[in-house]
C-alpha positions, 0 to 999 in steps of 0.5 A, a space after each residue: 500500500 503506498 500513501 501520498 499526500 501533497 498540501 499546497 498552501 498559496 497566498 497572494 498579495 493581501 491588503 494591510 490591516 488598518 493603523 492600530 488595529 486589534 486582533 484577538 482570539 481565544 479558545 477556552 475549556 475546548 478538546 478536554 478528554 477528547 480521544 481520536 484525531 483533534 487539529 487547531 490552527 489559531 491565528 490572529 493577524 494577517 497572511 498567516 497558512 497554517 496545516 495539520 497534515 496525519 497519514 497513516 497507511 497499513 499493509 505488508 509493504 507500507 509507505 507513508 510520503 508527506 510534502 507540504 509546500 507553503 508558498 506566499 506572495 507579497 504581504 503589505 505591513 500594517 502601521 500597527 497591529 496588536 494581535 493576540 492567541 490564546 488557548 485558556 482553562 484546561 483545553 486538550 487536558 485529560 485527552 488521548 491521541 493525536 493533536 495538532 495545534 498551531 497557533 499564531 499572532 502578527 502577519 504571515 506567520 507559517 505552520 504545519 504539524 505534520 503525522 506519519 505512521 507506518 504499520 507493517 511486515 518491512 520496516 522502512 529508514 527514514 531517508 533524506 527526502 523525508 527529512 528535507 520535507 521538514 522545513 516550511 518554504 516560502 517563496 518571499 520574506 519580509 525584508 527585516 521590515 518592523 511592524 509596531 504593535 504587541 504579538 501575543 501566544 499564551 497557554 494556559 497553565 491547566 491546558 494539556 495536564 494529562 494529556 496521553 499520545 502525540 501533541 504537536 504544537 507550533 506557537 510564532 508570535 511576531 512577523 514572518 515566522 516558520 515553524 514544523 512538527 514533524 513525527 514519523 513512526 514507522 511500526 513492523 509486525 
């Protein structure tokens, strides 16, 4: 059996968010003592791409392949941009399974949490093409440019206690931050 996902996230020009703006979001007591497969992406801003991406494949001779592009035009910057992203109370406590979590604040922020699983008879390595897929790509920068304002990521201190499997969680708060979670299991009978 062999699995292929590819996820192509494109963003063209985007219009600036008015001088002083304020953006904020928030998620409270949400995915306590879920079980199974939760994915997030929490973003307040502008231009951000976000992706929780899960393969798993079974069989005599599994393989599991991944690639996630992030490609991104121009981003007009603000004046001024407050942005905020929290996650409060006991979110994703006492849960089991796979979560996924991004969560950003300012402008064009990039994320991706990606799962593989492979379950079967013939144990693969993990090659360097997997790993070079590990790595959020973008096809344009800021420049250096600063943007005034206040970026925000916060976590409450009750949120994932007791939490059982894989949580993968990516937090950028400012401007034109990467970040990846990659996990790959690879399982032989």
């Amino acid at each position: 059996m062999r699995s292929f996902a590819l996820l192509l996230l494109a963003c063209g020009p985007l219009l600036a968010a008015e001088p002083g703006t304020r953006s904020q979001v928030e998620l409270h007591d949400s995915f306590s003592s879920f079980s199974g497969n939760a994915s997030l992406n929490q973003a307040a801003g502008d231009g951000h791409q976000q992706t929780n991406v899960r393969m798993i494949s079974i069989g005599d001779q599994p393989t599991t392949s991944v690639r996630v592009e992030q490609v991104r035009g121009a981003i007009a910057l603000p004046q001024g941009l407050d942005a905020a992203a929290r996650i409060q109370g006991p979110a994703f406590s006492q849960a089991s399974g796979i979560s996924g979590i991004n969560q950003s604040a300012g402008i064009g922020n990039q994320n991706i949490n990606a799962f593989r699983m492979a379950v079967g008879v013939i144990p693969e390595s993990l090659d360097d093409s997997v790993l070079s897929q590990s790595t959020a790509i973008t096809s344009a920068t800021l420049g250096g440019a600063t943007v005034d304002g206040e970026r925000i990521v916060e976590i409450s201190d009750q949120a994932f206690s007791g939490s059982r499997g894989v949580v993968q969680l990516n937090q950028s708060a400012g401007v034109g931050n990467r970040t990846t979670n990659s996990l790959s299991i690879r399982v032989a009978d």
